[in-house]
C-alpha positions in Angstrom: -9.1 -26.0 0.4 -7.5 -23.2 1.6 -7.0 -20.0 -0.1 -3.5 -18.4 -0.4 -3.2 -14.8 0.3 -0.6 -12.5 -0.7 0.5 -9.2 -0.2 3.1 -6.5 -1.1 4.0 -3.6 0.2 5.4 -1.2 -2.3 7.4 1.1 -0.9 10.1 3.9 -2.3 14.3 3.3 -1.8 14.7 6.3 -0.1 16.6 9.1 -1.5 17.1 12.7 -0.1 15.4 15.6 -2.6 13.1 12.7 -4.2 11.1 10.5 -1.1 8.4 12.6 0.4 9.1 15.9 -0.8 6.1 18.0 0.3 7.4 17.1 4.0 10.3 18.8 3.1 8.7 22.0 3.4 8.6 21.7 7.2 11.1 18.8 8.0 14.0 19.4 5.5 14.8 17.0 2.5 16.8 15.2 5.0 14.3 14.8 7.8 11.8 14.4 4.5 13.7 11.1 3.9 14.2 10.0 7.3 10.3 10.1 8.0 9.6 8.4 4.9 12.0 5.5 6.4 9.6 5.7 9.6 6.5 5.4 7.4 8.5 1.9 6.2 9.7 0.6 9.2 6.1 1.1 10.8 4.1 -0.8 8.1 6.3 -3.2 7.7 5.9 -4.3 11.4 2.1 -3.9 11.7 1.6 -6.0 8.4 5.1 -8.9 8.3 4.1 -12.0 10.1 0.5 -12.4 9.7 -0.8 -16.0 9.4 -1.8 -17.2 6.5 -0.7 -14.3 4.3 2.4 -13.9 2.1 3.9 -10.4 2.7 6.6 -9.3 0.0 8.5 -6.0 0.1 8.8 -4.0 -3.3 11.0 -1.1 -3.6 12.1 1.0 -6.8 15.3 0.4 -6.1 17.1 -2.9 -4.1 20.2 -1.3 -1.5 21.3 -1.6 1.8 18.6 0.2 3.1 15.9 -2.1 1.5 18.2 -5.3 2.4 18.2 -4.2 5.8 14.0 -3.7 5.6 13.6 -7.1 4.6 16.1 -8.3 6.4 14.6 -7.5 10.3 11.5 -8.0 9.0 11.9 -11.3 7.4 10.2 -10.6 4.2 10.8 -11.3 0.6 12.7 -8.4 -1.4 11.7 -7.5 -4.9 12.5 -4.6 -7.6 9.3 -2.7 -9.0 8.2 -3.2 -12.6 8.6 -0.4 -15.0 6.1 1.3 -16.2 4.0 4.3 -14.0 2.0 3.5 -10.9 -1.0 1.4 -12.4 1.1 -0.3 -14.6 3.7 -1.4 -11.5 0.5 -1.9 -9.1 -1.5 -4.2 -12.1 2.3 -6.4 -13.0 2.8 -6.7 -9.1 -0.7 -8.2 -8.8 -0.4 -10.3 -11.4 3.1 -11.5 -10.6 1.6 -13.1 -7.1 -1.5 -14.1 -9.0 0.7 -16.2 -11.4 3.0 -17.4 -9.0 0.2 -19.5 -6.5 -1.6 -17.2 -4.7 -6.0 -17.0 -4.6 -6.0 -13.7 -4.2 -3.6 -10.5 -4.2 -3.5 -7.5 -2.4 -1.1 -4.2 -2.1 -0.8 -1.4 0.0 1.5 1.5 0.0 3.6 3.1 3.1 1.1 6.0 4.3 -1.3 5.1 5.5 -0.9 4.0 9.4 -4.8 2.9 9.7 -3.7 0.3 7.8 -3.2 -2.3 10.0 -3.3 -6.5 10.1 -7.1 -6.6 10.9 -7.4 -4.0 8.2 -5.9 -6.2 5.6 -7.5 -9.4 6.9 -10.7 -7.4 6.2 -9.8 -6.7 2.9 -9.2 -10.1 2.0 -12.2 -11.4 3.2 -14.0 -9.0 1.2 -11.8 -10.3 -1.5 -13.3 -14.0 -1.0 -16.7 -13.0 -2.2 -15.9 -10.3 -4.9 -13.4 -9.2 -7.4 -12.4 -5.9 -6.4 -11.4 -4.8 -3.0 -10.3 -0.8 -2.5 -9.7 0.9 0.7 -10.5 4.8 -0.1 -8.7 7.3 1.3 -9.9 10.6 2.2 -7.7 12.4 -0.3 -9.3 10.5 -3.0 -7.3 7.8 -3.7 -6.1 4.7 -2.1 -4.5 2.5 0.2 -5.4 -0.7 -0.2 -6.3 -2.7 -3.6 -6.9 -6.4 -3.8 -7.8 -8.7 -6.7 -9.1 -12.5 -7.0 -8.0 -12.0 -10.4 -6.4 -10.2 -12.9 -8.0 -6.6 -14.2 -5.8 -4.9 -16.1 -8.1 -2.5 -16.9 -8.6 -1.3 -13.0 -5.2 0.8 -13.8 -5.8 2.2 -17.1 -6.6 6.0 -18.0 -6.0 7.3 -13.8 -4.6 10.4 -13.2 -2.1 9.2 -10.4 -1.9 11.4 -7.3 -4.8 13.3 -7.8 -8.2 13.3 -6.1 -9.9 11.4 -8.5 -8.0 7.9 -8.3 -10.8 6.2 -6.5 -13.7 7.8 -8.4 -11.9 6.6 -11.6 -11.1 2.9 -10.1 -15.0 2.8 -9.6 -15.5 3.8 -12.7 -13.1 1.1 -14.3 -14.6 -0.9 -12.2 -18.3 -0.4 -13.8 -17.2 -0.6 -17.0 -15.8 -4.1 -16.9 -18.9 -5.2 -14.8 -16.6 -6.2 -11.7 -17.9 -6.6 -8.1 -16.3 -4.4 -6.0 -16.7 -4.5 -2.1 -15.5 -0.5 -0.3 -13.2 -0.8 2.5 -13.7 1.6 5.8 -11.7 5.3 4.5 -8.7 5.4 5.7 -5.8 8.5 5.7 -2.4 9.1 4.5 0.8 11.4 5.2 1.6 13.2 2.5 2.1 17.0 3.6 3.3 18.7 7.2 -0.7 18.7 8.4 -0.1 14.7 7.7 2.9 14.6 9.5 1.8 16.3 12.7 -1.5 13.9 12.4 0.8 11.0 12.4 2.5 12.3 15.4 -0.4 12.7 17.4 -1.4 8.8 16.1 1.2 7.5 17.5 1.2 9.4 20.7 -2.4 8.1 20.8 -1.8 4.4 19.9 1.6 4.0 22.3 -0.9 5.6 25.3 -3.1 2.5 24.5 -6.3 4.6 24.4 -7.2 3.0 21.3 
């Protein structure tokens, strides 16, 4: 039989003084929001219409501007829990866990490595393990996937800090869970990010990838 795969992208309703802030330093709270938007748009069209996998759009706040997202890119449109990060990340999981699918994975808005072989990847790691984390050189993460629920994956992290993915690995350990490491990948978070993203996507539109 086969397996059902599921995916969300969790992403923030953008809002001037309060969506990427520490790009505000160089681009303005305005032009802070409108790359943010950018960061969107772009995952959601390398990741929406992959075979076999059911992509879903999560944003802390359904408007226009996350109407419009899912929308053009044809994608179902939910709210975010309540609760902080690991507890929205671990109800999301379980939500498409509950709902049909084999196995459950989500990735933030970021991190442009992230890309549709990068998630097929992940959940074929996913068919022979539990856990399935893509690192990111900050020290946290992109990508998480689950073949069932663990709760206890998102309990006691210091969100946004450097340790998020050495404390996964050790929740991980604890609750004797097999966990497979995904290639490291990168995110935008400050103005060294942004220009890094810029250059990316000079690079990948050249096609010399």
């Amino acid at each position: 039989m086969t397996q059902r795969y599921a995916l969300a992208v969790m992403a923030r309703t953008p809002r001037a003084y309060k969506t990427k802030t520490r790009l505000a330093t160089a681009l303005g709270h305005a032009g802070a929001m409108r790359a943010h938007i950018q960061l969107v748009e772009d995952t959601l069209s390398r990741l929406t219409q992959m075979p076999n996998i059911d992509t879903s759009l999560w944003v802390t706040e359904i408007d226009a501007q996350a109407r419009q997202w899912a929308n053009t890119f044809q994608v179902a449109l939910c709210e975010q829990p309540a609760g902080d990060l690991g507890q929205k990340m671990h109800a999301i999981l379980a939500h498409m866990l509950i709902h049909g699918c084999d196995l459950a994975a989500l990735v933030g808005t970021d991190c442009p490595s992230i890309d549709q072989a990068y998630v097929e990847r992940g959940f074929q790691a996913l068919s022979g393990c539990d856990v399935a984390v893509g690192p990111a050189e900050d020290g946290g993460y992109g990508f998480i996937g689950v073949s069932r629920e663990c709760p206890q994956l998102f309990a006691h992290i210091d969100w946004g800090s450097d340790a998020v993915f050495s404390q996964t690995k050790a929740r991980v350990a604890e609750s004797a869970l097999d966990l497979i490491t995904l290639p490291t990948i990168w995110d935008v978070d400050d103005p060294a990010d942004w220009a890094r993203y810029q250059k990316w996507k000079s690079y990948i539109g050249s096609g010399l990838r």
